[in-house]
C-alpha positions in Angstrom: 23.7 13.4 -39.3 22.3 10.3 -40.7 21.1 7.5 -38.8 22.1 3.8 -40.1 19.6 1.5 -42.0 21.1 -1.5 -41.3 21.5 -3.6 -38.1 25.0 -4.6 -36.8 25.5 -8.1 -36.4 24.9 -9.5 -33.2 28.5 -10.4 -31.3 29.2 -14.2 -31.0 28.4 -15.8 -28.5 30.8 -15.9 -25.3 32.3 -19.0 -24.4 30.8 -19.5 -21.1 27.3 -19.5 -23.4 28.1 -22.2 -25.6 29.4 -24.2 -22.8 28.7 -23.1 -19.3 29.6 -26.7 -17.3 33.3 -26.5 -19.3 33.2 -22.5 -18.5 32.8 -23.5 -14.5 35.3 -26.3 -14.3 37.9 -23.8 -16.2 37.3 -21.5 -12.6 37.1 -23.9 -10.7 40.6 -25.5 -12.1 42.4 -21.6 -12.0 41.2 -21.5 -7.9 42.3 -25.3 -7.4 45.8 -24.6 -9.6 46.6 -21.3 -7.2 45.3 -22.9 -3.7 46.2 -26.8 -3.8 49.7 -26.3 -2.7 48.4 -23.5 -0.3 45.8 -25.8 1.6 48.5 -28.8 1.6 50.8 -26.9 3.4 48.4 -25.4 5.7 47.2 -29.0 6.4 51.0 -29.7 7.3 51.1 -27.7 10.3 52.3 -24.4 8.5 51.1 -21.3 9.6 52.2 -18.7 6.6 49.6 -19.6 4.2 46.7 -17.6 5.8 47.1 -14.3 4.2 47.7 -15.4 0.7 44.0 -17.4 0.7 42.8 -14.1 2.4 44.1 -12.3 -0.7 42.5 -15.3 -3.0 39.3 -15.1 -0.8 39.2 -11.4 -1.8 39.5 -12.1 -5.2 37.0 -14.7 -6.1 34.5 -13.2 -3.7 34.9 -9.4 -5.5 35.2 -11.3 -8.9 32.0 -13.5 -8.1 29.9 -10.5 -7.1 30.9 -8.4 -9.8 30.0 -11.3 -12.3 26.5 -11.4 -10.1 25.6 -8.0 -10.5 26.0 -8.1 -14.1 23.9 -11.0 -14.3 21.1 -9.0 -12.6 21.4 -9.8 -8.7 21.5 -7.7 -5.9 24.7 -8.1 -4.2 24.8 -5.4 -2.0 24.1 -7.9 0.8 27.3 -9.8 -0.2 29.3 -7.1 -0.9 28.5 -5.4 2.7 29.2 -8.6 4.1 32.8 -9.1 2.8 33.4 -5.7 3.7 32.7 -6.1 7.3 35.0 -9.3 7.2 37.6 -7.8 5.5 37.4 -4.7 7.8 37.7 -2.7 5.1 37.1 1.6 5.7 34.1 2.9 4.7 33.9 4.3 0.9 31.5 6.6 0.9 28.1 7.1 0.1 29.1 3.9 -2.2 29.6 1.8 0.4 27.3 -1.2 0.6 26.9 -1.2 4.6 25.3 2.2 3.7 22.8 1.4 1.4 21.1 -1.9 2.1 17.5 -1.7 3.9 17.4 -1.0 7.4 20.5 1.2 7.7 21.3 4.5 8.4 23.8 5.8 5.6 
């Protein structure tokens, strides 16, 4: 088996590198588009709204920490966190509440 003499190119950059402010206001736009009627209503007296900004909340918190960790940060803090608000069960060994400093897992 041979091994290759050449390089391959490097991939282009992303979009959020060549323009990180425009890459932010793009999220920030998607979470306004899906919650703006959501947080009007709420503000109307309506109490039905609470579990779809839950779900949202989920989201861009799981999305945000994921995007975190693969930008080299710990988030096992935040992740353990969210967890114990969201009263989720216990994964595992996995399971952030398990593994930060200080704990018994």
């Amino acid at each position: 088996m041979s091994t290759p003499t050449t390089a391959l190119p490097a991939p282009p950059l992303a979009p959020a590198q060549r323009d990180l402010p425009a890459a932010l206001l793009r999220i920030a736009r998607a979470v306004e588009a899906e919650t703006e009627a959501l947080y009007r209503r709420k503000d109307a007296g309506y109490t039905d709204t609470g579990p779809a900004l839950r779900a949202l909340a989920f989201r861009v918190l799981e999305l945000g920490f994921t995007v975190a960790e693969e930008g080299g940060l710990d988030c096992r803090e935040v992740e353990a966190a969210v967890a114990r608000v969201y009263e989720l069960p216990d994964y595992g060994a996995h399971d952030p509440r398990r593994t930060l400093p200080g704990t018994v897992g």
